[in-house]
C-alpha positions, 0 to 999 in steps of 0.5 A: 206348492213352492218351497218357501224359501224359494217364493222368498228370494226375490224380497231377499235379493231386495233386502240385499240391493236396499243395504247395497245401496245404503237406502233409507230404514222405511224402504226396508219396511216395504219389503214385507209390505209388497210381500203381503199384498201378492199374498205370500204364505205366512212361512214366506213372510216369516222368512221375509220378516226375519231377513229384514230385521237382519238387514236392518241390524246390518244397515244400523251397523253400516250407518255406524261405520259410516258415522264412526269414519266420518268423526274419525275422517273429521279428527283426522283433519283436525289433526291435520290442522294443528300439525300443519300449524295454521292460524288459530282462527282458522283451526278453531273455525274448522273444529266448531264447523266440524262439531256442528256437522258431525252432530247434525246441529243448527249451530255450533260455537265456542266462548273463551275467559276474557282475564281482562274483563273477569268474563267469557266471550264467544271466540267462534260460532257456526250456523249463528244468524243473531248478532246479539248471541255473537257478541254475548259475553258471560259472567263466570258461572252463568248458564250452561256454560258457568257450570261447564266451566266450574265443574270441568264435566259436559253438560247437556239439556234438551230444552235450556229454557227450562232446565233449573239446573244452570243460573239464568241470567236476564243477559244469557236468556235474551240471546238464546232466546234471539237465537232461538236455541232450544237443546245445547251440550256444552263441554270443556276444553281441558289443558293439565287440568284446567278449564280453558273454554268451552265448546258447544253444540245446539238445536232451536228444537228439543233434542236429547243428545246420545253418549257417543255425541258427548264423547265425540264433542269432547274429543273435539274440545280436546283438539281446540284446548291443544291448538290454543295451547299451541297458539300459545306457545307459539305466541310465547316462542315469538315474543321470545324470539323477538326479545332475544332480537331486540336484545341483540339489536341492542348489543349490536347499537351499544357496541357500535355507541361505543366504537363511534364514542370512542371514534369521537373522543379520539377525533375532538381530542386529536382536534384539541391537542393541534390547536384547532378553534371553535369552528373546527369543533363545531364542524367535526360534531356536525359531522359526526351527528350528522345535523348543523352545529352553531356556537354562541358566546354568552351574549349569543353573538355567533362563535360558528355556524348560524346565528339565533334568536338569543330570546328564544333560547333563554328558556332552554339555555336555563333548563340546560344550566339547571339539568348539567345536560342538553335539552330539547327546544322544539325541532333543536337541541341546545346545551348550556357551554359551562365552565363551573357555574359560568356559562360561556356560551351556548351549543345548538344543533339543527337538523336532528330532532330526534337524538338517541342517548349517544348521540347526545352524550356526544353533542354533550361532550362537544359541549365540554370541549368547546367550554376548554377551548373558550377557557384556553382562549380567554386565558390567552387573551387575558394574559396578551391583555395584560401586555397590551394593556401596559403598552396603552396606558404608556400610550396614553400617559406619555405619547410624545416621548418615543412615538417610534419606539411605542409604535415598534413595540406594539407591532411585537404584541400584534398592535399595530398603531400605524393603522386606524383604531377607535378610542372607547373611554368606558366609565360605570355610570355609578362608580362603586369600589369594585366596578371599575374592575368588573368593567375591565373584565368586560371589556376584556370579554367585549374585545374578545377574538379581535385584536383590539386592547383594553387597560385600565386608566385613570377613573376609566376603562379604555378600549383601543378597537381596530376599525377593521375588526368589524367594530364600525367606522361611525364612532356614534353607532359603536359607542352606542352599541359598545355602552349597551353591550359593555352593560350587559357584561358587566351587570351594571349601566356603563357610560361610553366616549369614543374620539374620532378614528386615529392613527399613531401614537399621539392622534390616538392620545388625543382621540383619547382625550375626545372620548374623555371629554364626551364621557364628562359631558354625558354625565353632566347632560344627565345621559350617564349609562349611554354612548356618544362620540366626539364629533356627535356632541361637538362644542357641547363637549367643549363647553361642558367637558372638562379641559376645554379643548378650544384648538381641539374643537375648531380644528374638528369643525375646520379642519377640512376648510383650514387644510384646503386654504393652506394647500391651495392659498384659497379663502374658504374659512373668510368666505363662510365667516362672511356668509354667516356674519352677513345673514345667509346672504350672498349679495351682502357676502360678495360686496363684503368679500369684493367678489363676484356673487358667482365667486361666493357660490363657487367657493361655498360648493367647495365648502358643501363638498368639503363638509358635507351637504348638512353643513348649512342646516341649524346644528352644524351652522351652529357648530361651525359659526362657534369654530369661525369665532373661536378661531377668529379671538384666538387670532386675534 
């Protein structure tokens, strides 16, 4: 008979490659089973039956090591994560991956407090298949989770469906029941005592999970509780961080603010004390802020730069006045130029929509300088008005005493009365006590930046403007335009004369005498508060202005035709009379005149080249027959 432990050493050596080769707990059964059917003795398969049983403790205790490696394995990389300071999702999408692995869960997940919302929402899941249990949020204190979170213990039911102890909601219910989740565990993420969030782990069958389960959840709730706290404390480093850059950048612009106001201020005061204009202002600020730089007085007429629409900046001009500070007017900055309460003019820059606050206390302070510089230069002008202004009423009350002397004193005061100047004659169209003087300042503002000069005289004001100033040759558009402007100055309507261009003393006295004349004259016809000239009115003026003036009118009219006949010795003025007094005919003309019909055609083509080519149409004939019969019973 053999000994017993001999007949067993082959199911012992099984035993022994089974644990080597970390076989399945059934395998261990068949041992003993194979041993029964080759009819071991009952000692044999006691042997056999106790060697199992040790080996199936020893396999529990290496399937324990092996679990017990891989959770440590698992927090070792967890760790692993956090130290090496990945993004948050990625930590936390490892740790809820690793839950459900470790635990051998259908899925796994993790829902944070949304403070906004008062609520908890899924942060992460793993194994999730339903987009309504992805997006389910949680009122606080609901489900599993609410009670997690209120007690700050884990929690775990094998069947969630029917365990009373957690408040079901119609909301929570729906989505574990679209999930299919039967058996959950849920612990917290703890930071210095309190709950952050909660970490999960569930089956969709009945499961009752073991101590070292929950032990092993926790220690992983523990890892998302440090990676959020150190997301945390990376976000408020960053934000930090950015604030002290933020700060610095501001430090930085400030400083450089600073050195370029003071850089600016030294620049326009250097340009002020060397008696620059408006225009060189205009260009140093352009400069300096890097855009286009246009100056307008106070009727919006260009001082520098560009011109524009004085309409379209009413508004902002006003709103300007209103803040004492630029604004903005669509893709432009204006800034009211004031003086007090007196507006001056305007500042617009182009080309910079976006200003910062220095910049735009610099375009301000533009402002400020432009507004002395138009002050000094009025001051200026006003007080080389005040001279002038004595030398053209002498002018004008007397030129016939020393037209010399008044000649060689004008060009000491820059008046030069050899050259061509138009006489303006500007009345209120509604004289009251203070208007004449307010029209006077107006005209000193209308003649501003020309060399022209303005005085008071008699009822009127008089403006005596060189045609080269850019005032306009045609006397008729410049009194027009003169009236409509001097108006808006002086805040009341102005009635304007102007004579014909002269040139000396006593022509420009008589110029002043035509202008006189054309003033009277509108206001009889009902046309006070307009411009009109002289050679306009023509004998109207005569007729309905005072004094007359008959040689003044016919030398207007004739002028040309008297001067050609007395240099040539030819016959135009006796020819046109005949012209006229025979109808417009010429046979009746040259039997009248003894002449050849071709003689009258010649001498009437000097008249047309002489006269110009309307001197035949209705008015001017008109004209021109009054001057041929003035002339003819003052001859007579």
């Amino acid at each position: 008979m053999n000994h017993p432990h001999e007949s067993a050493a082959p199911a012992l050596r099984r035993l022994l490659d089974l644990l080597a080769s970390g076989a399945a707990t059934e395998d261990f059964a068949d041992v003993l089973a194979d041993a029964r059917r080759r009819g071991a003795s009952a000692d044999t398969l006691a042997a056999i039956d106790d060697a199992t049983w040790q080996a199936l403790r020893v396999h529990r205790t290496l399937r324990q090591h092996r679990r017990r490696e891989a959770e440590l394995t698992a927090l070792f990389d967890t760790a692993g994560d956090l130290a090496a300071s990945r993004e948050l999702d990625t930590v936390l999408q490892a740790i809820v991956r690793r839950a459900r692995m470790l635990l051998g869960t259908d899925t796994a997940y993790l829902t944070l407090p949304d403070e906004a919302a008062g609520d908890t929402y899924m942060r992460v899941t793993d194994g999730s298949v339903s987009v309504l249990f992805q997006t389910l949020r949680l009122s606080l204190g609901d489900g599993l989770g609410g009670l997690v979170a209120q007690t700050a213990r884990p929690y775990a039911t094998p069947d969630y469906r029917t365990d009373e102890r957690f408040h079901h909601t119609g909301t929570i219910d729906a989505g574990v029941l679209d999930e299919g989740l039967v058996a959950i565990i849920g612990v917290p993420l703890l930071l210095g005592g309190q709950v952050i969030g909660v970490l999960f782990a569930a089956d969709r069958s009945p499961r009752a999970f073991s101590p070292d389960e929950v032990a092993l959840l926790c220690t992983l709730a523990a890892h998302a509780a440090i990676a959020l706290d150190t997301a945390k404390s990376l976000a408020d480093t960053r934000a930090a961080l950015a604030e002290l850059n933020a700060a610095n950048e501001l430090v930085r612009a400030h400083s450089a603010a600073v050195q370029r106001a003071e850089q600016a201020h030294d620049r326009l005061t250097d340009l002020v004390l060397r008696g620059a204009e408006v225009p060189d202002v205009a260009a140093a600020v352009a400069a300096l802020l890097g855009g286009e730089i246009a100056v307008l007085d106070a009727e919006g007429e260009p001082l520098a730069g560009r011109s524009a629409p004085a309409a379209e900046l009413t508004a902002a001009v006003g709103a300007s006045r209103a803040e004492g500070r630029s604004v903005r007017h669509g893709e432009q900055w204006v800034c009211a130029v004031l003086a007090g309460h007196d507006a001056l003019g305007t500042m617009v820059l182009r080309g910079r929509p976006d200003l910062d606050d220095a910049d735009r206390r610099l375009f301000e302070r533009a402002s400020v300088v432009t507004a002395l510089l138009l002050l000094l230069r009025r001051s200026v002008a006003e007080t080389e008005n005040r001279v002038r202004g004595e030398l053209l009423t002498d002018l004008l009350t007397a030129p016939e005493r020393d037209p010399a002397g008044l000649t060689a004193r004008g060009r000491r005061l820059g008046v030069d009365l050899a050259r061509p100047h138009l006489v303006l004659v500007a009345e209120p169209a509604e004289p009251t006590g203070t208007d004449r003087g307010r029209l006077a300042g107006a005209a000193r503002r209308y003649l501003f930046g020309s060399r022209g000069v303005s005085a008071e005289h008699g009822e009127a004001v008089v403006l005596l403007a060189p045609v080269e100033a850019g005032t306009g040759e045609d006397p008729e558009d410049t009194a027009r335009q003169a009236a409509e402007r001097l108006a808006r100055l002086a805040g009341f309507p102005v009635t304007v004369g102007a004579g014909r261009p002269a040139a000396g003393p006593a022509a420009l006295a008589a110029a002043y005498t035509e202008g006189l004349r054309c003033v009277r004259a509108l206001r009889v016809l009902g046309r006070a508060g307009e411009g009109a000239s002289a050679r306009t009115l023509g004998f109207l003026g005569v007729l309905l202005g005072d004094g007359h003036d008959v040689d003044g009118f016919v030398g207007a009219t004739l002028g040309p035709l008297l001067a050609y006949d007395s240099r040539r010795g030819t016959e135009l003025v006796r020819t046109l009379r005949a012209y006229f007094d025979c109808g417009g005919s010429l046979t009746r003309a040259k039997d009248e005149l003894h002449v050849h019909v071709n003689t009258v055609v010649q001498r009437l083509d000097r008249v047309e080249a002489l006269l110009g080519r309307d001197w035949n149409h209705p008015e001017r004939s008109l004209e021109l027959q009054l001057a041929l019969r003035l002339q003819l019973l003052a001859g007579a």
